[in-house]
N, CA, C and O atoms as a Maestro MAE file, in Angstrom:
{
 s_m_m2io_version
 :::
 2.0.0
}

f_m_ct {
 s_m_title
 :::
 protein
 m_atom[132] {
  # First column is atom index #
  i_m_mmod_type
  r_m_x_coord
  r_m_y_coord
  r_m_z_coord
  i_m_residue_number
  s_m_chain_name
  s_m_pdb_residue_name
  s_m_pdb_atom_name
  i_m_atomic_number
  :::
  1 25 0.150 136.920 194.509 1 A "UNK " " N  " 7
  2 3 1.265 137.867 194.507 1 A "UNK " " CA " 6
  3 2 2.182 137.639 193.308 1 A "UNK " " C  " 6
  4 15 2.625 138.607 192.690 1 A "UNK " " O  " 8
  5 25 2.498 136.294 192.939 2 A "UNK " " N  " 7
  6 3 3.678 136.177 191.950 2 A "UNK " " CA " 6
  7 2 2.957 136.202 190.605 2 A "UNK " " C  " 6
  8 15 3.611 136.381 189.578 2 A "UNK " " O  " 8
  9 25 1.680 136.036 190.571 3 A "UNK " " N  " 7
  10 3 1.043 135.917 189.263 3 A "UNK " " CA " 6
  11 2 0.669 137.882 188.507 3 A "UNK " " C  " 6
  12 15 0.558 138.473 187.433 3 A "UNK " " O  " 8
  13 25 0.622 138.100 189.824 4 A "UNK " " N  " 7
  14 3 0.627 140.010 189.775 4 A "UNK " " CA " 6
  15 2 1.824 140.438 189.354 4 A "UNK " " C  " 6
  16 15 1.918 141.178 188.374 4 A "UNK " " O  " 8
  17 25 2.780 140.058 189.984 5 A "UNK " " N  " 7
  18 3 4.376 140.382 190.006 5 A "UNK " " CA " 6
  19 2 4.325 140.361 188.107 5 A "UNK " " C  " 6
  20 15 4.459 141.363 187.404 5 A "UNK " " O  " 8
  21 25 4.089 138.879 187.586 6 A "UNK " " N  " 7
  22 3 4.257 138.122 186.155 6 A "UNK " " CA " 6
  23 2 3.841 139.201 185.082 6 A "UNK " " C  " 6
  24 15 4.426 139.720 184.131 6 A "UNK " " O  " 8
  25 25 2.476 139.330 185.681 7 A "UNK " " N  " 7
  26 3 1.444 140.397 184.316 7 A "UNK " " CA " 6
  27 2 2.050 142.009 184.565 7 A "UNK " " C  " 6
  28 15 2.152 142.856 183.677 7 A "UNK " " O  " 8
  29 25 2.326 142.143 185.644 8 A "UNK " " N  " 7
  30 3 3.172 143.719 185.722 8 A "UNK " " CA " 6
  31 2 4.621 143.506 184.717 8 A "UNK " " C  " 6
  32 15 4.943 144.176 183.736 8 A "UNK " " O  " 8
  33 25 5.136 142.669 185.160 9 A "UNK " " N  " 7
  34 3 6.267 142.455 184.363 9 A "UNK " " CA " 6
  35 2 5.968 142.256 182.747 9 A "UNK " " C  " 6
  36 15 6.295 143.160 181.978 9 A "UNK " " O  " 8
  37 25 5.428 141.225 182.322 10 A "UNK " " N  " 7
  38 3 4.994 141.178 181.131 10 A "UNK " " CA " 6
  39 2 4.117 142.198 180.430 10 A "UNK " " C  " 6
  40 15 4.193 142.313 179.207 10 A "UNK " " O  " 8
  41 25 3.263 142.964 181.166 11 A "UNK " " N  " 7
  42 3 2.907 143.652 180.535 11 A "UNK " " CA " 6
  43 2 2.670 145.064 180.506 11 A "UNK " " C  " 6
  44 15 2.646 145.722 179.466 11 A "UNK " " O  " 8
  45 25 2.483 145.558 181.744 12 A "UNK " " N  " 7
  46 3 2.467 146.860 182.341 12 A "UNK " " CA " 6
  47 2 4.185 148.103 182.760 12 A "UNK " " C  " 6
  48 15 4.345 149.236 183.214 12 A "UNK " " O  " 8
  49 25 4.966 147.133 182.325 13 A "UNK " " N  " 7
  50 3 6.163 148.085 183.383 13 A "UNK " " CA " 6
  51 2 7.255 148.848 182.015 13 A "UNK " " C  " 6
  52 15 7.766 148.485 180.955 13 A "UNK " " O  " 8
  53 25 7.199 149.751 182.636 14 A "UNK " " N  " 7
  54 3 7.756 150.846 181.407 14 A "UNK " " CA " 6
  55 2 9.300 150.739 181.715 14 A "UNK " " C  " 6
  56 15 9.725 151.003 182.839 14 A "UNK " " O  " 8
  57 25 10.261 150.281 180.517 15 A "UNK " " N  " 7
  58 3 11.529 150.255 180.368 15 A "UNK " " CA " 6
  59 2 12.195 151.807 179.472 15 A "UNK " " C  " 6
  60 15 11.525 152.266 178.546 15 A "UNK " " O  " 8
  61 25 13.095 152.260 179.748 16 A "UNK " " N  " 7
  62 3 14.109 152.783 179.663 16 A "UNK " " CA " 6
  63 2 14.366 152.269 177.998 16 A "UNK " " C  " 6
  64 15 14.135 152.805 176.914 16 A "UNK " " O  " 8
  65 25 14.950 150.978 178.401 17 A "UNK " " N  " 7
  66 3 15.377 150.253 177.328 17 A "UNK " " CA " 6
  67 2 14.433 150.051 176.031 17 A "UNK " " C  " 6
  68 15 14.765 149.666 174.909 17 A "UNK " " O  " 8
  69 25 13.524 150.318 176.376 18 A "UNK " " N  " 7
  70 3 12.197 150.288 174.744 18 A "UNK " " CA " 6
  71 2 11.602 151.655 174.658 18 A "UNK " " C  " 6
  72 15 10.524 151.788 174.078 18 A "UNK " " O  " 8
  73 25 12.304 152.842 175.266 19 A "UNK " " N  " 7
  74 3 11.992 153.773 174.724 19 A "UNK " " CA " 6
  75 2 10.814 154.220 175.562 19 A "UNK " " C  " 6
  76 15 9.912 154.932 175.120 19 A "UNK " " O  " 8
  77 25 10.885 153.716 176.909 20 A "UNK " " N  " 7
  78 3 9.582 154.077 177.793 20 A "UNK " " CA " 6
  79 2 8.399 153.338 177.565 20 A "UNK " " C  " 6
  80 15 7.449 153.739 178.238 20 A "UNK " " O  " 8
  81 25 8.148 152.292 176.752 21 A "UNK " " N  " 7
  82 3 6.844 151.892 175.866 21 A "UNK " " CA " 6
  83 2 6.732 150.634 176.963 21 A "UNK " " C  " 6
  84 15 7.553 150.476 177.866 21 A "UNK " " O  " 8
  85 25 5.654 149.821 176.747 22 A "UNK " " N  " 7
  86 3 5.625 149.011 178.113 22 A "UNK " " CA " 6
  87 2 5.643 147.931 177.057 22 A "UNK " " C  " 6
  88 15 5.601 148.210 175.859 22 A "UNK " " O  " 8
  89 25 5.707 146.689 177.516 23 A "UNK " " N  " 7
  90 3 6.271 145.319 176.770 23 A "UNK " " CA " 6
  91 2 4.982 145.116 175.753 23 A "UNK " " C  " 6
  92 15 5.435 144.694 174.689 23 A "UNK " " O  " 8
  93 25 3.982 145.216 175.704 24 A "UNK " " N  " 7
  94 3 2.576 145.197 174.597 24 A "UNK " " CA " 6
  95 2 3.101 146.508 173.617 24 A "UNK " " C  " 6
  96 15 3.402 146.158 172.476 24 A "UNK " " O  " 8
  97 25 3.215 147.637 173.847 25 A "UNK " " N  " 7
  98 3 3.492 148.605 173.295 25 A "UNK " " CA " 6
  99 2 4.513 148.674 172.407 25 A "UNK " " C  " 6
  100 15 4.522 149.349 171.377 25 A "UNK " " O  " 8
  101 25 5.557 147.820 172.900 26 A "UNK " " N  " 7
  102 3 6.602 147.576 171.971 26 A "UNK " " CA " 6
  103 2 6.918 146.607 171.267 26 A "UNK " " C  " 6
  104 15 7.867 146.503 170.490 26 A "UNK " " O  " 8
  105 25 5.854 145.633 171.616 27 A "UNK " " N  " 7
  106 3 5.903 144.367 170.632 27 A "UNK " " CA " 6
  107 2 5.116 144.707 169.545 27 A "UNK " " C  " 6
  108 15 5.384 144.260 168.429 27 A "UNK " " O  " 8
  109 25 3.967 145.608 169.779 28 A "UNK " " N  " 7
  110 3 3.116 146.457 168.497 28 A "UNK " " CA " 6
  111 2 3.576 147.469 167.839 28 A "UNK " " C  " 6
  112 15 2.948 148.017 166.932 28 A "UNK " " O  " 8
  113 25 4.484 147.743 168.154 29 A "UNK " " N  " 7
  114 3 5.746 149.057 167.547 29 A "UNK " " CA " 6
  115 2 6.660 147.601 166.573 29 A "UNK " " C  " 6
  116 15 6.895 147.736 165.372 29 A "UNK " " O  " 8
  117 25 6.975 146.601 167.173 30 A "UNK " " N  " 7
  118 3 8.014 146.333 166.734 30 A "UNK " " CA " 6
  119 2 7.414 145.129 165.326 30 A "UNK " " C  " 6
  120 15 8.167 144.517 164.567 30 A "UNK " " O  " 8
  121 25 6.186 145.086 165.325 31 A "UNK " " N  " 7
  122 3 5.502 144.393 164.261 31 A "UNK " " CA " 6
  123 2 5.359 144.922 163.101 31 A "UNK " " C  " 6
  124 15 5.587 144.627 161.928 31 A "UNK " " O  " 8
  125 25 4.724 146.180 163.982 32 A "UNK " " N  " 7
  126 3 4.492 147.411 162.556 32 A "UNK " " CA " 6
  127 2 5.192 148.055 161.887 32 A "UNK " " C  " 6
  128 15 4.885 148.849 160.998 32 A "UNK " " O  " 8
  129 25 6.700 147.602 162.463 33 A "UNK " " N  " 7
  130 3 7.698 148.381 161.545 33 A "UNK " " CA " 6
  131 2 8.281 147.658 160.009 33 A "UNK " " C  " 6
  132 15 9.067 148.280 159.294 33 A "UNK " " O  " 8
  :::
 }
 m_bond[131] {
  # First column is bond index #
  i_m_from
  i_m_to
  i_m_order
  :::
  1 1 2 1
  2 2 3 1
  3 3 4 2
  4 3 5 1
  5 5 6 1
  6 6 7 1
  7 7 8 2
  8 7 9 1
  9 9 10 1
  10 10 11 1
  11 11 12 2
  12 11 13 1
  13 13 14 1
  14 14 15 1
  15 15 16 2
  16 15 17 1
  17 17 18 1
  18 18 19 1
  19 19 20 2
  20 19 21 1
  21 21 22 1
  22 22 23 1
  23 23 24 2
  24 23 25 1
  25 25 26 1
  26 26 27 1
  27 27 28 2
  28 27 29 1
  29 29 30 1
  30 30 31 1
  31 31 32 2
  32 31 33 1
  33 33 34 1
  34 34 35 1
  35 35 36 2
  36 35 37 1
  37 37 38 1
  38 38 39 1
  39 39 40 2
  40 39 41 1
  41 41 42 1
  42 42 43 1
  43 43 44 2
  44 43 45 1
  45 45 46 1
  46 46 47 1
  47 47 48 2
  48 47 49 1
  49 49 50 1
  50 50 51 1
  51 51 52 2
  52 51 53 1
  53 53 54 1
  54 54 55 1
  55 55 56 2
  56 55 57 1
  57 57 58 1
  58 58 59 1
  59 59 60 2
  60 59 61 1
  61 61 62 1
  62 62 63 1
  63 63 64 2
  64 63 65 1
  65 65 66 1
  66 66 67 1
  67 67 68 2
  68 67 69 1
  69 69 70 1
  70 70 71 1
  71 71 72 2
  72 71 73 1
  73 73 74 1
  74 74 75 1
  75 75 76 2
  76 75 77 1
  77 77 78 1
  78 78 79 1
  79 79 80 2
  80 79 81 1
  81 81 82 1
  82 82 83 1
  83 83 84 2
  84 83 85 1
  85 85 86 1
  86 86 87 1
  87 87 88 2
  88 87 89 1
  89 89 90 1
  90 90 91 1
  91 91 92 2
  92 91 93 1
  93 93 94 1
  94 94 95 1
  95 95 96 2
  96 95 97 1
  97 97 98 1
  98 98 99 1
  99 99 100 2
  100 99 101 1
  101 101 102 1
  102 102 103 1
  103 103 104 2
  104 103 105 1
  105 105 106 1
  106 106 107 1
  107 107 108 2
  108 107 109 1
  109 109 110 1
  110 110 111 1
  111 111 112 2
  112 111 113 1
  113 113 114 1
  114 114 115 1
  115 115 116 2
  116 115 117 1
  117 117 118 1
  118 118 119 1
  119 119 120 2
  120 119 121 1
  121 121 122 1
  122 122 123 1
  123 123 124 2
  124 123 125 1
  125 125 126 1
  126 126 127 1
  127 127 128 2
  128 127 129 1
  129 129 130 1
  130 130 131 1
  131 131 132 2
  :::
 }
}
């Protein structure tokens, strides 16, 4: 359960705050700029 909770969080869950992009999405947005 908490290791599911971890990888949703880290990697799957769409913020508001990054422009809707999910935490992979915006760390590859934020490289390439």
């Amino acid at each position: 359960m908490t290791n599911n909770y971890v990888d949703w969080f880290n990697n799957r869950r769409i913020s508001p705050k990054t422009k809707g992009m999910t935490p992979c999405e915006y760390r590859e947005h934020a490289l390439a700029v």
